[in-house]
C-alpha positions in Angstrom: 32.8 43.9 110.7 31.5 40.8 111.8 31.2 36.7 111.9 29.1 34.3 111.1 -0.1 59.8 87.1 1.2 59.3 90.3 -1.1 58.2 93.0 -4.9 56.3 92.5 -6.6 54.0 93.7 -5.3 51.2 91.6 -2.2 51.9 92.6 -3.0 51.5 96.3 -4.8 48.2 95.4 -2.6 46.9 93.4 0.3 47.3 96.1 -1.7 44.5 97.5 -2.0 42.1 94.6 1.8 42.7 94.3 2.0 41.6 97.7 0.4 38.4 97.1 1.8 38.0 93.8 4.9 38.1 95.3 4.6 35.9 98.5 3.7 32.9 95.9 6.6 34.0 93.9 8.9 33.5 97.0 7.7 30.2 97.7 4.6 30.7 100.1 2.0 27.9 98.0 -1.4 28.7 98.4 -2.6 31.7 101.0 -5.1 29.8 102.9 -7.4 32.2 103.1 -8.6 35.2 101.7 -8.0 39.0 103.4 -9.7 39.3 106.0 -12.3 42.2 105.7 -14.6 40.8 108.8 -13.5 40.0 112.6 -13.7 36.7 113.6 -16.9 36.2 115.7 -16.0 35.0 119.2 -16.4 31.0 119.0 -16.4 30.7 115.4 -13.8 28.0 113.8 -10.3 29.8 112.8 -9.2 29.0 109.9 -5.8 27.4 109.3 -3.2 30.1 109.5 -1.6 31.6 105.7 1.7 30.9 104.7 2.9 34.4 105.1 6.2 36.3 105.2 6.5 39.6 107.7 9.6 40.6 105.9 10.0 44.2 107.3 9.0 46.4 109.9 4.9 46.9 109.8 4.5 44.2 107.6 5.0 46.3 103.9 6.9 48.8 102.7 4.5 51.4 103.3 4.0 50.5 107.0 0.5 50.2 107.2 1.1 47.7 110.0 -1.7 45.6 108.6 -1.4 41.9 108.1 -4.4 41.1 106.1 -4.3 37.1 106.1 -5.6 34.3 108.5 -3.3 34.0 111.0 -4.8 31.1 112.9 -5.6 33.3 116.0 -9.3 34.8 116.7 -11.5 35.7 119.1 -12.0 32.0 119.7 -9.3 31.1 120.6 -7.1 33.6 122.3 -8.0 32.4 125.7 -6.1 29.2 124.9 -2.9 31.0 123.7 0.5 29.5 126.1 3.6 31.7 126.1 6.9 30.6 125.4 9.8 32.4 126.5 13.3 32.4 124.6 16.3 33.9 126.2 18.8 35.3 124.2 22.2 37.1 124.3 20.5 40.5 124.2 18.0 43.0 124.0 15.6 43.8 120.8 14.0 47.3 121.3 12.3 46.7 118.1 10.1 44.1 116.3 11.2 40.8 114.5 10.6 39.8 111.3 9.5 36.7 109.9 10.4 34.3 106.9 7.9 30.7 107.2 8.7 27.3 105.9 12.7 28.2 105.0 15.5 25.4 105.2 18.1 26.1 108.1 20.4 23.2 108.5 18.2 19.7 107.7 14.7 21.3 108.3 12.3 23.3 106.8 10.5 25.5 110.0 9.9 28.7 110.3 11.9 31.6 111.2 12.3 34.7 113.1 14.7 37.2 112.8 16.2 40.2 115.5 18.5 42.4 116.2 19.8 43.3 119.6 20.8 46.6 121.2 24.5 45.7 120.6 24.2 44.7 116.9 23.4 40.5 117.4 21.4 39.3 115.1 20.1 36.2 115.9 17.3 33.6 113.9 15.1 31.4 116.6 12.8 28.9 114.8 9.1 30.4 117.0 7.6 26.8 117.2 10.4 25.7 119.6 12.3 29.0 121.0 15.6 27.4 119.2 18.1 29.8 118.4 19.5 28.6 115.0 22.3 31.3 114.1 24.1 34.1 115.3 25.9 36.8 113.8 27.9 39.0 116.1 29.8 42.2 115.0 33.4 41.6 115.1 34.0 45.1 116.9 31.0 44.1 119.5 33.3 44.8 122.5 34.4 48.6 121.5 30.2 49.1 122.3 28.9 46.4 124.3 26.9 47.9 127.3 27.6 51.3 126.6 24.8 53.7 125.4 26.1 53.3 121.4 23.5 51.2 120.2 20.7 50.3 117.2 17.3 50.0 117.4 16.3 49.0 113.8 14.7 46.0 112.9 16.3 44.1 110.1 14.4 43.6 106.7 14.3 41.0 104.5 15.6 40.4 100.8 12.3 39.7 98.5 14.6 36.3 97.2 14.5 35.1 101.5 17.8 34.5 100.7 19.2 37.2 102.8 18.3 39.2 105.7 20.2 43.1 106.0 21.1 44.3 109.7 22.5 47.1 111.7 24.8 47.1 114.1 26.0 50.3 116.2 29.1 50.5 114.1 26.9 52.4 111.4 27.2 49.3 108.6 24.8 47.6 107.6 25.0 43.8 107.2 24.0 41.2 104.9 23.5 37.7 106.4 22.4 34.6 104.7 18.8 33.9 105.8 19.8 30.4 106.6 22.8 30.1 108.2 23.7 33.8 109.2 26.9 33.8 107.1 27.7 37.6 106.5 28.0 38.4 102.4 31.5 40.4 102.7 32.1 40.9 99.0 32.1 44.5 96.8 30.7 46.7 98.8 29.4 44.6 102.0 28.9 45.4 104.9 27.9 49.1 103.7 28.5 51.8 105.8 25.8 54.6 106.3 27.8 56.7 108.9 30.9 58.3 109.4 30.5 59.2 113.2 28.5 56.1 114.8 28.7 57.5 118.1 27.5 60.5 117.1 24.7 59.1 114.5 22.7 56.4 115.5 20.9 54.0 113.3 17.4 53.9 115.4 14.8 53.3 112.9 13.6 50.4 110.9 15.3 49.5 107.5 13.2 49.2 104.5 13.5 48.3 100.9 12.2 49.7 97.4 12.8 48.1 94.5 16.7 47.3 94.3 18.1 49.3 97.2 18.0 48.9 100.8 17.1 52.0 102.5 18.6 53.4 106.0 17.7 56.4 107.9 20.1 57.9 111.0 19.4 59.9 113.8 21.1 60.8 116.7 21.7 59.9 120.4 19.6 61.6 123.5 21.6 64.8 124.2 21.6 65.4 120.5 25.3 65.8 121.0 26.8 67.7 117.8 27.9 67.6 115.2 25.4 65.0 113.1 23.1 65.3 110.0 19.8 63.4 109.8 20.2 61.2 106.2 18.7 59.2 104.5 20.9 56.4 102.7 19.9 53.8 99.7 22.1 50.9 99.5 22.0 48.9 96.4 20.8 45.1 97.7 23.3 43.3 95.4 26.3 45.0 94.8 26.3 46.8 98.7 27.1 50.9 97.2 25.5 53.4 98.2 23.7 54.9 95.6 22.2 57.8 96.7 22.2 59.8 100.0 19.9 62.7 101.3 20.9 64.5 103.8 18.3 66.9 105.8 21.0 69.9 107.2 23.2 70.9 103.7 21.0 69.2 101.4 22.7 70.5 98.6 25.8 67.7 99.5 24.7 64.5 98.1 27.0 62.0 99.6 27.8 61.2 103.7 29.3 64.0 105.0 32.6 63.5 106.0 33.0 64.5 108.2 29.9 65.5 109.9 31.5 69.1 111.4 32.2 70.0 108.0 28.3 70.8 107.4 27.4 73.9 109.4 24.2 72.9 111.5 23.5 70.3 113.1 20.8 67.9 114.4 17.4 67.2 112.3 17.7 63.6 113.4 15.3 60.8 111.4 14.6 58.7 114.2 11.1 57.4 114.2 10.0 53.8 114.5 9.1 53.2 111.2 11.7 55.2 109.8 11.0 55.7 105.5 7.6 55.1 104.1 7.3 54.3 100.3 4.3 55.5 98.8 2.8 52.5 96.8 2.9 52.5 92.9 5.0 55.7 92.9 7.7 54.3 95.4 8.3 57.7 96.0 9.6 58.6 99.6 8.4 60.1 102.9 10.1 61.2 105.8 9.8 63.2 109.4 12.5 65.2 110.3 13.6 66.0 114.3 15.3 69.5 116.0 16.9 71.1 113.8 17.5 74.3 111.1 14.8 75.3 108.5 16.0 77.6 105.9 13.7 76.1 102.8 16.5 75.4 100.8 19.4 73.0 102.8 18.3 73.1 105.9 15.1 70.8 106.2 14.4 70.2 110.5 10.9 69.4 111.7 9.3 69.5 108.4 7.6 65.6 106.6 9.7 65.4 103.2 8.7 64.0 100.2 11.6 62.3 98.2 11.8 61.0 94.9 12.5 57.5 94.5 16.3 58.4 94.0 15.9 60.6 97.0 15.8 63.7 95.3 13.6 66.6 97.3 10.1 66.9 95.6 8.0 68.7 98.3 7.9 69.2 102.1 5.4 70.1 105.4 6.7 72.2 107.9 4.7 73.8 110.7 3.9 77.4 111.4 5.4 77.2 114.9 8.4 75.4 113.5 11.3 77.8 115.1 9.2 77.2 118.6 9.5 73.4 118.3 12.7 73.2 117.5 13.8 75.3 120.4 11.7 73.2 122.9 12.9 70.2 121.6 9.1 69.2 120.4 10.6 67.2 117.2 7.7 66.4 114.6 10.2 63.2 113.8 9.1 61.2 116.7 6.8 59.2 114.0 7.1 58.7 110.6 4.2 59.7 108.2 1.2 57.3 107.7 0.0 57.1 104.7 -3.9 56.5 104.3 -6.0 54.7 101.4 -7.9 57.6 99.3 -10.4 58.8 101.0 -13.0 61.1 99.8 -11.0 61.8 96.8 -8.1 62.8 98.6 -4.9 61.0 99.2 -4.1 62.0 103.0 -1.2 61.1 105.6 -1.4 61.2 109.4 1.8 62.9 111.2 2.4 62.1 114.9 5.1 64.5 116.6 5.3 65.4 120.1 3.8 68.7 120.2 1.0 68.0 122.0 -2.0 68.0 122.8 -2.8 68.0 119.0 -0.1 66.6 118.0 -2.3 64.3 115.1 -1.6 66.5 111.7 -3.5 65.2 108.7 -2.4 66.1 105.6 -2.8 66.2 101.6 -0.5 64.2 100.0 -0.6 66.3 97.0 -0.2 69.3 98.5 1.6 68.9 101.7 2.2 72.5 102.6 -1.5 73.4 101.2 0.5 74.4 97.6 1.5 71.7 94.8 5.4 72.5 95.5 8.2 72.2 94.7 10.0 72.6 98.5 10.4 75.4 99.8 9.7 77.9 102.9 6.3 77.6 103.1 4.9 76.8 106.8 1.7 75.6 107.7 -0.9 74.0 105.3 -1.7 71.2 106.8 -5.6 70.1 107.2 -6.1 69.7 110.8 -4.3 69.3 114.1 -6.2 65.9 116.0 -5.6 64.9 119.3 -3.5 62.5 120.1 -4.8 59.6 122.4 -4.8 61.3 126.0 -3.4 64.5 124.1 0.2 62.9 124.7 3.2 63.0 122.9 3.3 60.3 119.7 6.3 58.0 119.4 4.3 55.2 117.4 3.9 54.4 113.9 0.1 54.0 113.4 -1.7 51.2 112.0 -4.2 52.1 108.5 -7.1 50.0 107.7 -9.9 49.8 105.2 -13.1 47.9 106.3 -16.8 48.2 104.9 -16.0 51.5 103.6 -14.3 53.0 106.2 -10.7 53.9 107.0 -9.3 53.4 110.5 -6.4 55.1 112.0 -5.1 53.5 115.4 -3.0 55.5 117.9 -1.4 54.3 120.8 0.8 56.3 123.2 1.6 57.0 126.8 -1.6 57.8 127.4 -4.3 55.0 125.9 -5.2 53.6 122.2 -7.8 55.8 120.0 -9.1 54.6 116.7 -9.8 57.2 114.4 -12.0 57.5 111.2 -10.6 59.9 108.2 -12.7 61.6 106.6 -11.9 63.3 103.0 -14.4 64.5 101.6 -16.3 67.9 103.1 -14.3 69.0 106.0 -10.9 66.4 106.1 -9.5 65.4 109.3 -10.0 62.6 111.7 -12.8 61.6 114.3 -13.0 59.8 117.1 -14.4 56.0 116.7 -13.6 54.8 120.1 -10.8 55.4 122.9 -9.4 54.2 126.4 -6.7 55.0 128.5 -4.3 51.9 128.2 -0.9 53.1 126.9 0.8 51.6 124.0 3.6 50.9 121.3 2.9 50.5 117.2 -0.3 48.8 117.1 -0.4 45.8 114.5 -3.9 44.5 113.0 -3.4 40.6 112.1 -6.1 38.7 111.2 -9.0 40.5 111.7 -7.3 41.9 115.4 -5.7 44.6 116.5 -2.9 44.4 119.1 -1.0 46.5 121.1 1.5 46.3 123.2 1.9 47.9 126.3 5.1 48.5 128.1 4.5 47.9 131.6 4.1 44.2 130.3 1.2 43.3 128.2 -0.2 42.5 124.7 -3.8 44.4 124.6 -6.2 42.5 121.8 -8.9 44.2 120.6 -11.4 44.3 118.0 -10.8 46.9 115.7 -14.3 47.7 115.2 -15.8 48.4 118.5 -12.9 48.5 120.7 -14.1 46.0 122.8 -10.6 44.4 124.3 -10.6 40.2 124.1 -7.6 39.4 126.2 -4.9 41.2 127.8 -1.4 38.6 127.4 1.1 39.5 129.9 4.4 39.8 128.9 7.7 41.3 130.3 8.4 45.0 130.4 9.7 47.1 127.5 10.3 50.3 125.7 9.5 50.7 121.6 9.1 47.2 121.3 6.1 46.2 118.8 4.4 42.3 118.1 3.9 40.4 114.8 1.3 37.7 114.7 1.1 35.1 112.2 0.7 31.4 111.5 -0.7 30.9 115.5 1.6 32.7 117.0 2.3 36.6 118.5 6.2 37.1 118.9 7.0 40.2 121.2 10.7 40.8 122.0 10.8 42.5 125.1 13.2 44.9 127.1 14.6 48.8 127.0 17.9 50.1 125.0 18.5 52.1 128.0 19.1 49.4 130.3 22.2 48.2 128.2 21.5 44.6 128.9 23.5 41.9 127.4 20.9 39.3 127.9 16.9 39.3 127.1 14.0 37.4 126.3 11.3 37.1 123.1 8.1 36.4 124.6 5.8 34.2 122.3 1.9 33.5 122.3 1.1 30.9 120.7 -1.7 28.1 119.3 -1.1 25.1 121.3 1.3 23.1 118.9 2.5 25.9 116.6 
């Protein structure tokens, strides 16, 4: 297929020592640094940027889209950012990871990694915009410019050995991290579909413990027949282990094929795709359009899976029926999963039935009961408005500071920051708001950024909301930036324009 006691608050801090423990453990040395609780002051001395890996989508596993280390850009010193432009063989209607100080040929540099539209993944060292490798799927013409395509960012193997990538195919692909030689031994590349034109591989692949994990949707025109699933892939051998799928649940392998399941639809689509709940590893989903019986059929509803992906528990709205007849999919973001707060341990669901379309949660009792699934509706502990009361296809960003926890919004209508509150009544607030659309806000550093798709990167601070800079950058669609060691990397560009060429725009320190 190609060339070259479940949840506290130790738990939640402790995913965060793991973190670190891990980054030195791969080979990072010393963070330079410590987290960064405070924004940097405007004028005040940055300190030297951390080496840090962005290894997945959001920066961790549980997509709190919060980089928590010096990244050598401030307040200070984001007026004297240059762009550099790389132009490669594609588009990336996604975000790119990133693996620092790795060997690729006779030098140790950094290194980014995307995937395009059409299944290219490419690693470009950020410091000079050179592209080092290429993989290209062997079947690349059957697809190229049509509308079959992937939108998933790739993830990367804890060991930075090996980077795993989708293509529109329906495999998924494991490439060496430093020269992009695909592993095709046992069960690599693994396949996660058996209808790719039918289910598309849209959202961001993540990892837990020793599997890979892979969620599929489906194409615009929900065209049938196709099953929403979710797929974990063990990392070394390439099997699938275990597959859940959200119409005819009670089937606990791909369907093959997907006709022979009666419904269709209930597409997992989102940006950020699977969430895994720290300490537990546990997993949570959002479901599109499609059947809810309570028992197989699981549309519009979050999901709690075990870490094996067996059905513990699920949130499925009143009005469910109503949404999924008006195509009003709560799947349009995945679940965000918030520090405890006030004693409880609460999740923010974005969706697109607006206005309210902000539904906070309780974790341990998602449909207001302490489960197991079933066809209960409603539960949840308040319906917030989204930023401009829009429709949310964004993954938010979660962040503790002095006390507090922040929520941050973006859609097609401006950027809110929310506080949650637990205790008393639960729900969210309003900490401050504008009206400048956005992606998946990222906080890096002490920051928060945000881009917007008519062709800029909007920095704030998180605190006030004051913006710092507005970077300009070329157009796009569900695109989304990292930022670390000096440097913001934003691939640019829409899926629906079915280019074959693009562009990664890239901020940067002068001399990073």
């Amino acid at each position: 297929m190609g060339s070259v006691t479940r949840r506290v608050h130790t738990a939640w801090v402790g995913a965060v020592l793991v973190c670190v423990a891990a980054l030195a453990a791969c080979g990072s040395g010393a963070v330079a640094g410590a987290l960064q609780g405070d924004v940097a002051p405007s004028g005040a001395r940055i300190a030297a940027a951390a080496a840090v890996d962005w290894r997945t989508f959001d920066f961790d596993a549980r997509r709190d889209g919060v980089e928590p280390f010096s990244t050598g850009i401030g307040a200070g010193n984001l007026h004297s950012l240059r762009r550099r432009i790389v132009h490669i063989g594609g588009t990336v209607d996604s975000a790119a990871i990133e693996l620092h100080g790795l060997r690729v040929g006779a030098r140790v540099r950094d290194v980014i990694y995307v995937t395009t539209t059409y299944g290219r993944t490419l690693a470009i060292d950020p410091g000079t915009g050179t592209i080092l490798w290429q993989f290209t799927p062997r079947d690349i013409g059957a697809y190229a410019g049509s509308s079959q395509v992937t939108t998933a960012t790739p993830v990367a193997d804890p060991d930075r050995r090996w980077i795993y990538a989708a293509s529109p195919n329906g495999f998924i692909h494991k490439l060496s991290a430093s020269t992009g030689r695909e592993l095709r031994s046992r069960h690599w590349p693994a396949r996660v579909t058996f209808d790719a034109g039918r289910e598309k591989i849209a959202s961001a692949l993540n990892l837990s413990g020793s599997s890979v994990i892979v969620v599929t949707g489906g194409y615009i025109g929900d065209a049938p027949t196709y099953q929403g699933h979710l797929v974990l892939i063990d990392r070394s051998s390439g099997r699938v282990t275990h597959v859940f799928n959200t119409l005819c649940s009670n089937r606990h392998g791909l369907i093959d094929p997907p006709d022979s399941c009666s419904q269709s639809d209930s597409a997992i689509w989102s940006r950020a795709g699977a969430v895994v709940e720290p300490g537990s590893g546990r997993l949570l989903i959002a479901t599109g359009n499609g059947d809810f019986n309570g028992s197989t059929d699981w549309g519009d509803s979050v999901l709690e899976l075990s870490p094996t992906a067996q059905l513990l528990h699920n949130w499925t709205p009143r009005d469910q029926n109503q949404l999924n007849h008006s195509d009003a999919d709560i799947g349009s973001s995945s679940p965000a999963l918030l520090p405890p707060t006030g004693g409880r341990h609460l999740l923010v669901q974005g969706s697109k039935d607006g206005p309210r379309s902000l539904h906070v949660l309780n974790l341990d009792a998602l449909d207001g009961t302490t489960g197991p699934a079933g066809r209960t509706l409603g539960g949840e502990l308040q319906n917030a408005q989204s930023p401009g009361g829009d429709q949310v296809f964004t993954a938010p960003a979660v962040w503790s500071h002095n006390g507090r926890v922040y929520v941050f919004v973006a859609d097609g209508s401006g950027t809110t920051a929310y506080l949650a509150h637990g205790g008393g009544t639960p729900g969210l607030s309003v900490a401050w708001q504008n009206g400048n659309s956005g992606t998946s806000p990222v906080l890096a550093g002490g920051l928060l950024y945000v881009y917007d798709p008519g062709g800029s990167i909007d920095v704030y601070n998180p605190v006030s909301g004051a913006q710092l800079d507005s970077l300009s950058v070329g157009g796009g669609h569900w695109n989304s930036p990292i930022v670390l060691d000096g440097r913001i990397v934003e691939p640019v560009g829409a899926y629906g324009d079915h280019a074959t060429t693009g562009e990664i725009d890239i901020w940067h320190v002068p001399g990073r």
